[in-house]
C-alpha positions as CSV (number, residue, x, y, z in Angstrom):
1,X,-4.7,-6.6,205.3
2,X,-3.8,-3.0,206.1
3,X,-6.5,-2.0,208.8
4,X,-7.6,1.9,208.4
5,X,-9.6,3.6,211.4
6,X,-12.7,3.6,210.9
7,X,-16.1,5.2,212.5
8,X,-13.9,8.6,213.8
9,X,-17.2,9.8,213.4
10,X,-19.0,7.4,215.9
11,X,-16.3,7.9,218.5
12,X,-16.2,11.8,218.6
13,X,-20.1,11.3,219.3
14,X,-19.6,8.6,221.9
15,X,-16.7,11.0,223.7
16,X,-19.0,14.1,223.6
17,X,-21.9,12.6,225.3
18,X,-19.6,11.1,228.0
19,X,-18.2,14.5,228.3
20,X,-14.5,13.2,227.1
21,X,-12.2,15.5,224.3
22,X,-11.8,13.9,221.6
23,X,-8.0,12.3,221.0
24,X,-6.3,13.4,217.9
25,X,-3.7,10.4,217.1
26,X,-2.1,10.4,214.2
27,X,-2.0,7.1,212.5
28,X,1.6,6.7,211.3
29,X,3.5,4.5,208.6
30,X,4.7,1.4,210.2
31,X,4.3,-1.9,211.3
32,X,4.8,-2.3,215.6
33,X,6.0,-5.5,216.0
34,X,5.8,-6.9,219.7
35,X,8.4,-9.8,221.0
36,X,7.1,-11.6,223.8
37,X,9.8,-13.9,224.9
38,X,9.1,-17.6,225.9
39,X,9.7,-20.3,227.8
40,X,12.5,-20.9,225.1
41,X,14.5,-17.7,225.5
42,X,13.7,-17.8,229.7
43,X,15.7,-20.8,229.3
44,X,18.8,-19.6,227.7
45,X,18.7,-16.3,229.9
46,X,18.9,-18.2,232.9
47,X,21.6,-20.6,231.3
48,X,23.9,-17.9,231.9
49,X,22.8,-16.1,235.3
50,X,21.8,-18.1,238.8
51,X,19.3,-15.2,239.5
52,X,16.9,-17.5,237.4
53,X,14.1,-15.2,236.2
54,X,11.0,-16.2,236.1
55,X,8.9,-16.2,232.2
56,X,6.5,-13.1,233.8
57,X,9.7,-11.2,235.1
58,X,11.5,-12.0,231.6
59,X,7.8,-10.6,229.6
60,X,7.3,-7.7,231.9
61,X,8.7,-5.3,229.4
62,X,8.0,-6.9,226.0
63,X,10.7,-4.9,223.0
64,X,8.5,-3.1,220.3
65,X,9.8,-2.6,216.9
66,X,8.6,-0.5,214.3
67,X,9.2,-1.6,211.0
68,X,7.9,0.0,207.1
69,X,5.1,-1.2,205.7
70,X,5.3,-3.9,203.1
71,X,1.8,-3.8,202.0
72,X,-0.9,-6.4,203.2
73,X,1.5,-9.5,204.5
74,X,2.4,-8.8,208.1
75,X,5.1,-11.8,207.9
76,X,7.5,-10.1,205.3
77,X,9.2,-7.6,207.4
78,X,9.2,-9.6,210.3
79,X,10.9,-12.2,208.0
80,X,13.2,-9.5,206.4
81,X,14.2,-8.0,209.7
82,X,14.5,-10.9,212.2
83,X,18.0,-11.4,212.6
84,X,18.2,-7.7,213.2
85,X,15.6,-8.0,216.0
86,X,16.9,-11.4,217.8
87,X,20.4,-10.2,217.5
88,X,18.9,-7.0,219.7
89,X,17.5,-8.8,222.3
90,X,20.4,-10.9,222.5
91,X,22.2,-8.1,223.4
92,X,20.1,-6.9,225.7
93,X,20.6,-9.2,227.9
94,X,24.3,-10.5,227.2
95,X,26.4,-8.5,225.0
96,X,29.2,-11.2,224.6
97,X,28.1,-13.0,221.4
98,X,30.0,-16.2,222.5
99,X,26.9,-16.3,224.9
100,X,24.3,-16.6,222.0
101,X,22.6,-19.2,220.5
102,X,24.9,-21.2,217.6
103,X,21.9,-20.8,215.5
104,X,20.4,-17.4,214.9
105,X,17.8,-18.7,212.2
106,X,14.2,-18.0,211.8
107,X,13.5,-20.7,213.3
108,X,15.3,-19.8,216.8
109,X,13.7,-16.5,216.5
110,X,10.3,-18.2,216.6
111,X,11.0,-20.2,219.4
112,X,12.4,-17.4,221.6
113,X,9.7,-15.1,220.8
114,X,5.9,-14.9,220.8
115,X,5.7,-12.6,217.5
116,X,3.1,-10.1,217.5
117,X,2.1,-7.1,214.8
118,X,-0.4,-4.9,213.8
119,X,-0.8,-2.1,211.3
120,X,-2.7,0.0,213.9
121,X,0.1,2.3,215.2
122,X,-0.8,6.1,216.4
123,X,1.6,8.4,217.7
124,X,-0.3,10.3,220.5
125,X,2.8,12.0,221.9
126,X,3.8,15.8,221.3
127,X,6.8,16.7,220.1
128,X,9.3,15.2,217.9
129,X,10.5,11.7,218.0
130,X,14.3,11.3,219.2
131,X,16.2,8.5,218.4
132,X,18.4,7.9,221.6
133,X,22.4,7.3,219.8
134,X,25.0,4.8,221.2
């Protein structure tokens, strides 16, 4: 289920008697889709480098994604854009593909990463969004 904001009203009133402005975020059209890595993909990093990172050094920075809605199921586009999003953080952190996992299924994806998304995304920054090229 889509989630829409809800009691703006209540907020504005809570933020006026604490003395706060009231935020103006625009909810925006997309899923954010949060990979966490695990234990899994800490393994395999460290398979290639002896710095051996630890699992909080490797989650510090977890990679967002932004994806279209799909209506209410949250699974589909992670479904539909996985291999896009493993092969990404693949990259990331060794961008010779003879260093990858064999198997770049669904199923790898899962056990690399702690999959998280929501249908609450605002965009409180000003200014256009830039896409950064290669």
């Amino acid at each position: 289920m889509v989630r829409v904001r809800q009691n703006s009203f209540r907020l504005k009133h809570i933020l006026l008697m604490i003395n706060l402005p009231m935020p103006d975020p625009v909810q925006i059209n997309r899923y954010a889709v949060t990979l966490v890595p695990t234990e899994a993909f800490r393994e395999w990093v460290n398979s290639w480098d002896d710095t051996q990172l630890s699992l909080e050094e490797i989650q510090k920075e977890p990679t967002v994604f932004l994806l279209s809605e799909s209506g209410d199921d949250l699974e589909k586009p992670v479904r539909k854009h996985f291999k896009e999003m493993l092969l990404e953080e693949l990259n990331t952190w060794y961008t010779d593909p003879d260093m990858w996992p064999k198997d770049l299924s669904y199923k790898t994806f899962k056990k690399f990463f702690t999959v998280h998304v929501t249908s609450m995304v605002f965009d409180l920054g000003k200014g256009r969004i830039e896409k950064e090229e290669d």
